[in-house]
C-alpha positions as CSV (number, residue, x, y, z in Angstrom):
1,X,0.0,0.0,0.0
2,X,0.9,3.8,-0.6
3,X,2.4,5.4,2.3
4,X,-1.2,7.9,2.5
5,X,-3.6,4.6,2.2
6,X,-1.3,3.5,5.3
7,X,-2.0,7.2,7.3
8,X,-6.1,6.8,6.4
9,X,-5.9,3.5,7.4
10,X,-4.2,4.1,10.9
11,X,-6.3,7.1,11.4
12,X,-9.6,5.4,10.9
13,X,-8.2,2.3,13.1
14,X,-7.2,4.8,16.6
15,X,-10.6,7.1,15.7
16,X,-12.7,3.7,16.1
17,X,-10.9,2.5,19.2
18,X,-11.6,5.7,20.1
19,X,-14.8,6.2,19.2
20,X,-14.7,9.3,17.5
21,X,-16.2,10.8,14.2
22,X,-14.6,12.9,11.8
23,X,-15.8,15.6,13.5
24,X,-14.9,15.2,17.0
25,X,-11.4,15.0,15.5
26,X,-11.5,17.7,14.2
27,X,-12.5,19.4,17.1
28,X,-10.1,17.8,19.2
29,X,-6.7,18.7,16.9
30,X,-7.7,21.9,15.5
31,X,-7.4,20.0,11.8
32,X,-10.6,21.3,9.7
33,X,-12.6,18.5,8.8
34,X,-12.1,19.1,5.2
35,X,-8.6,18.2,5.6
36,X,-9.4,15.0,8.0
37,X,-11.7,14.1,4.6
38,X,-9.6,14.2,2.3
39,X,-6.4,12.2,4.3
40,X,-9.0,9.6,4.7
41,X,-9.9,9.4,1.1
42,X,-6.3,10.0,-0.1
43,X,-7.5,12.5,-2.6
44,X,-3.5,14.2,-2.4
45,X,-0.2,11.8,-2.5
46,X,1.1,13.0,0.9
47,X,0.2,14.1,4.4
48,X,2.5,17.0,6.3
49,X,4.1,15.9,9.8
50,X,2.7,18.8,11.2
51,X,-1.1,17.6,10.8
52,X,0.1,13.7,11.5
53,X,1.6,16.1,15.0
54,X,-2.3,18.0,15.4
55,X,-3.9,14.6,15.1
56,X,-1.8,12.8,17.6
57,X,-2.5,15.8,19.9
58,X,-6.2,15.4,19.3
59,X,-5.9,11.5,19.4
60,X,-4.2,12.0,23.0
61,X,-1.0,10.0,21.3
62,X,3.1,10.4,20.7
63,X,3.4,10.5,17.2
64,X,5.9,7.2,17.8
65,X,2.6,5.6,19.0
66,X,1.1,6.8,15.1
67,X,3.6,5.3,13.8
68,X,4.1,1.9,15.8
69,X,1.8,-0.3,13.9
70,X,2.7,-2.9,11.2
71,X,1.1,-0.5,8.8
72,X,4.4,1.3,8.5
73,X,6.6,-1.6,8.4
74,X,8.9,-1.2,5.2
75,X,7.5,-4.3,3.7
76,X,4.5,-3.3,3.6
77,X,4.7,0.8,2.1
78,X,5.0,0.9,-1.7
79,X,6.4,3.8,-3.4
């Protein structure tokens, strides 16, 4: 998988264990919903670090916890 399928993926995976919409998110990390929307339909090639950062922050996690999850494993992440 593309490296910004993985990001949707993992985002939609700690938003479930979390419970949370789109839109509580959102308000959580200060990212506009729009931009949650399209990460999680990878509608552009690449994510910035600094919105990965906001969502951890509204997620309550590191952004080494993001990151720790087979999704990310170099086997896995096409170019």
């Amino acid at each position: 998988m593309k490296l910004n399928e993985a990001v949707a993926i993992r985002i939609k995976e700690l938003c479930k264990e979390r419970e949370l919409t789109q839109y509580k998110l959102s308000m959580k990390s200060g990212v506009p919903q729009s931009t949650l929307s399209t990460i999680m339909s990878c509608s552009f090639p690449s994510v910035k670090l600094r919105i990965i950062y906001e969502i951890c922050e509204g997620l309550e996690i590191t952004i080494t916890e993001f990151f720790d999850s087979p999704l990310f494993q170099r086997e896995n992440i096409v170019d």
